[in-house]
C-alpha positions as CSV (number, residue, x, y, z in Angstrom):
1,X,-18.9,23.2,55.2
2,X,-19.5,26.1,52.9
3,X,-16.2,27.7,53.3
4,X,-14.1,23.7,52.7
5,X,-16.0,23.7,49.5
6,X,-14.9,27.4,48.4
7,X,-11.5,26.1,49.2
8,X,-11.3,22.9,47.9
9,X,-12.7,24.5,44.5
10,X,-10.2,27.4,44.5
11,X,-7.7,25.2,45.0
12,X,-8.8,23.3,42.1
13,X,-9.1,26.2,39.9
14,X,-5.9,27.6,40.6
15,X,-4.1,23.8,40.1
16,X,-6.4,23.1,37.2
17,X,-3.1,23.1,34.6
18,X,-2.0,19.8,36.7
19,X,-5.4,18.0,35.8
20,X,-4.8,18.9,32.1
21,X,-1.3,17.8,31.8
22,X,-2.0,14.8,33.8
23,X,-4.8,14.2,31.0
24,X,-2.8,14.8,28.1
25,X,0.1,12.8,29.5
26,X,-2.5,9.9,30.0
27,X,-3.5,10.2,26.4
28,X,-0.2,10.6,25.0
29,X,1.2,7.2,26.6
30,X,-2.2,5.3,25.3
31,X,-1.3,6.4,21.5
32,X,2.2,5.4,21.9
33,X,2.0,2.7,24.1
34,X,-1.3,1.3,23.3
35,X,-0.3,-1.8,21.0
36,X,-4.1,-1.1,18.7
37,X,-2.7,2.3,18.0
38,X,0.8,2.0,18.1
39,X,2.9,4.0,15.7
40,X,5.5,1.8,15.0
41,X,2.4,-0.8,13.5
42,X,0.8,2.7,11.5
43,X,4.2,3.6,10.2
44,X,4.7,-0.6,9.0
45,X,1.4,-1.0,7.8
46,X,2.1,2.4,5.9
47,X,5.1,0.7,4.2
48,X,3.1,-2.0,3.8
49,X,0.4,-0.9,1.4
50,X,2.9,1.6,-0.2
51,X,4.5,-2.0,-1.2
52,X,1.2,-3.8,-2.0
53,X,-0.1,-0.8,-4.4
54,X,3.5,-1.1,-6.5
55,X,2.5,-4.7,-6.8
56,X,-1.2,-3.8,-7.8
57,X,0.2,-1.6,-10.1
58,X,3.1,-3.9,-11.8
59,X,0.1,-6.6,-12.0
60,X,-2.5,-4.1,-13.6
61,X,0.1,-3.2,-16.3
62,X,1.3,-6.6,-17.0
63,X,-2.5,-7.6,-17.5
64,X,-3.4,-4.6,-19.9
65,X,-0.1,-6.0,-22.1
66,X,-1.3,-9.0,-22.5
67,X,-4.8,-8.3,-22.9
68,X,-3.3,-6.2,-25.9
69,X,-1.2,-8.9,-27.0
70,X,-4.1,-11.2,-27.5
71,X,-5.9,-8.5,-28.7
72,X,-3.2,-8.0,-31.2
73,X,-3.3,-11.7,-32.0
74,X,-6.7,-12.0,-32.7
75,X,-7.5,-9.3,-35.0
76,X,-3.8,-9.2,-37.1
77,X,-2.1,-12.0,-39.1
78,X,1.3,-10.3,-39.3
79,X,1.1,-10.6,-35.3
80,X,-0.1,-14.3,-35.5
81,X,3.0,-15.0,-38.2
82,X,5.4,-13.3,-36.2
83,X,4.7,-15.6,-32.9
84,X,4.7,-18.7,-35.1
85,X,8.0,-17.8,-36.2
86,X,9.5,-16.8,-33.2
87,X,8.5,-18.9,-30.1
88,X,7.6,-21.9,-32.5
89,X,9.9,-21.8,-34.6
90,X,7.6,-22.3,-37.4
91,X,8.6,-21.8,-41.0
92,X,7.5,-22.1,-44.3
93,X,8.0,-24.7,-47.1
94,X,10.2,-22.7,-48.7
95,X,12.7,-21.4,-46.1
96,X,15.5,-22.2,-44.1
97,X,15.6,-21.5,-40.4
98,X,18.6,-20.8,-38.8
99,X,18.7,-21.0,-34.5
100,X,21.1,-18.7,-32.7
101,X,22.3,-19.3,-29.3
């Protein structure tokens, strides 16, 4: 019996690289295969948040304008005027208001 188990283990040892490629091969298909971990679902969820951070980012400066435009309106009168004028089309008793198109 003792000289089956000296083969069987120097067989082993001397075919070891097989086990270890057959192990990494196994683990190499589960990452690329495996549809939790699949890189085609990383790469699109990548792209993803890469998309959803521009929009964070066009939404975060829109906000800060008009939180300055408010500001703006709030503590100026020229600012205040300027709005009545414009998108009101407000005017005062002594002026003529002309409308371009």
């Amino acid at each position: 019996m003792g000289k089956k188990i000296k083969r069987v283990n120097f067989w082993v040892r001397r075919r070891s690289h097989l086990a270890v490629i057959a192990i990494g091969s196994v683990v190499i298909a589960l990452l690329f295969f495996n549809d939790d971990a699949y890189w085609r679902h990383n790469m699109e969820y990548q792209e993803e948040i890469k998309a959803l951070n521009i929009k964070i980012k066009e939404c975060r400066d829109s906000a800060e304008y008009f939180r300055l435009s408010k500001e703006r309106l709030l503590t100026g009168t020229e600012e205040l005027e300027q709005l009545a004028r414009e998108e009101y089309r407000m005017q005062k008793p002594t002026e003529d208001v002309y409308i371009l198109k």
